[in-house]
N, C-alpha and C positions, 0 to 999 in steps of 0.2 A: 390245517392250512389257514382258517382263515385270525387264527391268533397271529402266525408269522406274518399274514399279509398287514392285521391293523398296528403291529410290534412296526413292521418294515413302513407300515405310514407316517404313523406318530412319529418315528426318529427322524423322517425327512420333510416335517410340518406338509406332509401331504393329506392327511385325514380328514379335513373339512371339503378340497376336492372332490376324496373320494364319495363322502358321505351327498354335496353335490348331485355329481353324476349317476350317485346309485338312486338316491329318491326322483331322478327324472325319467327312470325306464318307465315305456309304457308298458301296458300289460297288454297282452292279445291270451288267445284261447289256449289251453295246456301247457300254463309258464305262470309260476305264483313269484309274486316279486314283493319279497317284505313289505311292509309300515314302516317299520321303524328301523333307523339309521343301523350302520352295520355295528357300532361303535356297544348300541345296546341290545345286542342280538344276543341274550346269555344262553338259552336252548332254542336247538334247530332239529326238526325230527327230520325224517329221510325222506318224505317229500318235497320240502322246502329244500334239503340240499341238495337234492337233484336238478330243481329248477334252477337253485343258485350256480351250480357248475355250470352252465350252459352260459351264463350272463357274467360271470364272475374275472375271466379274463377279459374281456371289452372293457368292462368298470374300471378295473386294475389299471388298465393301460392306458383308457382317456386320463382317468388320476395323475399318472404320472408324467405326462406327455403333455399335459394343458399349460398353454402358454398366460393364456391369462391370469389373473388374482392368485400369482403366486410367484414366489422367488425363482430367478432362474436359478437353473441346475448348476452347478458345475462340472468340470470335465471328468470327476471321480465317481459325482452320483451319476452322471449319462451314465458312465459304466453299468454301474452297482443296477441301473436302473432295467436296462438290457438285460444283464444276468439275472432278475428278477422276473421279467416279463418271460423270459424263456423257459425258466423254473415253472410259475405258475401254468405255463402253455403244457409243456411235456406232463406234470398232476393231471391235470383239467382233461386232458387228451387221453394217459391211460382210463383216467376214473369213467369218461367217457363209455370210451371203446369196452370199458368190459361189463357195461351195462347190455351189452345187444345178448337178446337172445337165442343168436345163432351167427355161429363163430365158424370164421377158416382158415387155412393156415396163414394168409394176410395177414387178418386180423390179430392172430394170435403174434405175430411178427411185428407189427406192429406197436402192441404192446409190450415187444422186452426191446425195443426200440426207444420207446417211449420213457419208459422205468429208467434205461441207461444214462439217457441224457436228464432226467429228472437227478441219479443221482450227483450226476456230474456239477453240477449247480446250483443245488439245494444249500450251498454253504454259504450262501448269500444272505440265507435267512436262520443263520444257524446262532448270531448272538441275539435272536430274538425268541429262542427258543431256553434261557437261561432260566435256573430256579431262582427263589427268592433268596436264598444265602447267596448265590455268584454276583446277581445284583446289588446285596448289600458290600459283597466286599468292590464290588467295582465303586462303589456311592463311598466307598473310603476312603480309596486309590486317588479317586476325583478330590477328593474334599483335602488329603492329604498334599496334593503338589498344587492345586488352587492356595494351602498357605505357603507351600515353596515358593513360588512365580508371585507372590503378594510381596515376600520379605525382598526378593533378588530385584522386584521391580522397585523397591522404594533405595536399594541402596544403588542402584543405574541412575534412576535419577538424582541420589543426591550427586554423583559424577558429573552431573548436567548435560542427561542424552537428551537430543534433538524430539522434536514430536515425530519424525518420520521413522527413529531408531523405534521410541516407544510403541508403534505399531507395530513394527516387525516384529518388535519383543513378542505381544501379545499375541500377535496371530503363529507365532512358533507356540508359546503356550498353548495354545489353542490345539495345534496339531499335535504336540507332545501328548497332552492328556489323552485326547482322543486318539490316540493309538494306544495308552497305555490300558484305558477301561477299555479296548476294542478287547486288545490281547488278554483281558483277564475274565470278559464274559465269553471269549471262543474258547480258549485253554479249559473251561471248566462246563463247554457246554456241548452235548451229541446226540445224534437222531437214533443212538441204540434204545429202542425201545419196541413195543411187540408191532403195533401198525404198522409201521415203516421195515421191520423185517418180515411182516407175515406176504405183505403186496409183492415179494418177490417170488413166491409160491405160484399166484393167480393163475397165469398164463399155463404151467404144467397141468392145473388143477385144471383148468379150460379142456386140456387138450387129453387127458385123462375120463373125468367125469361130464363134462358137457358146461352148457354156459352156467355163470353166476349168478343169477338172479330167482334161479329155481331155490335154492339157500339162504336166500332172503326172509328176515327173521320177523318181517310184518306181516305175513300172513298168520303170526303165536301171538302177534299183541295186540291181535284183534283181540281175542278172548280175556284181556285184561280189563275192556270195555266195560262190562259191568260190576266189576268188583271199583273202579273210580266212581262209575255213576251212584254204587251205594257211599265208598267216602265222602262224595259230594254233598249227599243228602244228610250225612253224620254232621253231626255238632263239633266233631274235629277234638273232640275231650275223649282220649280211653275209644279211641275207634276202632279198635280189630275189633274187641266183641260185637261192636255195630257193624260193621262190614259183615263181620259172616252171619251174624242174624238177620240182617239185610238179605245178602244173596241166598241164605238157604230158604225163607221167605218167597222171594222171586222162584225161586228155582222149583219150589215146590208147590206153588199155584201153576207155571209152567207145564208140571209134569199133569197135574190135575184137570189142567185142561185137556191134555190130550189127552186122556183117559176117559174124558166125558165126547169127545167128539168121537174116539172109536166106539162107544158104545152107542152114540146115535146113527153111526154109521153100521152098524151089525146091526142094530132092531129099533128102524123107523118110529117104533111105536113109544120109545122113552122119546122122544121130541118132543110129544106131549106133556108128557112128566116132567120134562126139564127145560121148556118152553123160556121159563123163566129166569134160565140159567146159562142157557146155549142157543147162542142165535147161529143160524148158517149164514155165511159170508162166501159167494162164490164158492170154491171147492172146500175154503177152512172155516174150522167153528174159531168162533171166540170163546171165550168166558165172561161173563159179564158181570161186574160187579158195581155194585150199587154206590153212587155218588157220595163220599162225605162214608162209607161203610169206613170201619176198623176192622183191618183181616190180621 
């Protein structure tokens, strides 16, 4: 979503707006609101896009709504502008709703509510969803009838059109083209893809197995944690053998310690022998190992 939203800025010199509006949220408690401009946001984990969906239609909207330091609209973008804001409201509003941990059949109604009129609309932002071949043939389409409309304008005026005709000229050119690359980045561009088919699933699966957030895949990349923390520590040259000599390393002082803490816990009496070794820490031992040591 938010590729089509800054696709849908940039074509309507709205992105310095939005970018604006987005770096003046304030923050308050349980809402993380970026640094940095939406513009250079290249990874966003599932934290942050959850905070973002909450803020993301307000931003959208004062963007395209603000009257000040920016061209007005015309009567095609008002449109465009509406069907935009609607689009992103009906997203923002399922992705919302099916984050609750406990669903009913509202809710769930809601949701293929929601889903409907998102797909209804979504075609708004659908030539900005174009690969880089439908772009480059549109960037040819354009470059092609910019030299038509160059030769037909120089032999109008050797006719000797008026300066009032030669605007007219230009601004049909103007329309021409842009209908021609509209029709050639839509004709060659569609939301069949798995995301966008799988979210019409959700609501059954709600109403089936219970809410979606129990399926949430952040509770498994916790455990990724220390296999980064040893990349980190790597020289980044020929790292997997560092990485698993790293964590088998950790993993096997780990296990070491807790093997010396059940043993002071079964017989008091190695405390003394391992004094030096195991300190008690409220109910947990540590391990301890010596400043500057090489393990």
């Amino acid at each position: 979503m938010m590729e089509w939203i800054k696709g849908f800025l940039e074509f309507h010199n709205r992105l310095p707006a939005f970018d604006n509006v987005w770096s003046s949220l304030p923050r308050y408690p349980g809402n993380y609101v970026p640094r940095k401009s939406c513009r250079l946001l290249s990874q966003v984990s599932g934290k942050e896009m959850r905070s973002i969906l909450i803020v993301i239609l307000g931003v959208f909207t004062a963007a395209l709504r603000r009257k000040t330091h920016t061209a007005r609209p015309t009567a095609s973008q008002e449109r465009e502008f509406k069907r935009a804001i609607t689009c992103v409201r009906y997203l923002t509003d399922f992705a919302l709703l099916s984050q609750y941990w406990s669903q009913s059949y509202s809710t769930i109604g809601y949701m293929r509510e929601y889903l409907q009129e998102f797909h209804r609309t979504k075609d708004v932002f659908l030539r900005h969803w174009a690969t880089k071949a439908t772009k480059g043939r549109a960037d040819v389409v354009s470059k092609e009838l910019t030299e038509q409309n160059k030769s037909r304008n120089v032999e109008g005026n050797a006719n000797g059109r008026t300066a009032a005709q030669k605007a007219r000229a230009a601004a049909e050119d103007r329309d021409e083209r842009a209908y021609l690359v509209n029709q050639v980045l839509v004709e060659d561009s569609h939301f069949n893809f798995p995301k966008i088919h799988l979210i019409m699933y959700w609501a059954d699966q709600i109403s089936h197995y219970g809410s979606l957030p129990q399926y949430s895949t952040e509770f498994c990349k916790t455990s990724h944690k220390a296999l980064k923390d040893t990349y980190r520590r790597s020289n980044r040259d020929n790292s997997i053998p560092q990485i698993i000599q790293g964590y088998t390393r950790s993993h096997s002082l780990a296990v070491r310690e807790l093997e010396l803490a059940a043993w002071v816990t079964e017989d008091p009496a190695i405390q003394e022998r391992l004094g030096d070794v195991v300190r008690p820490k409220s109910k947990e031992t540590r391990l301890i190992v010596p400043s500057g040591a090489r393990i």
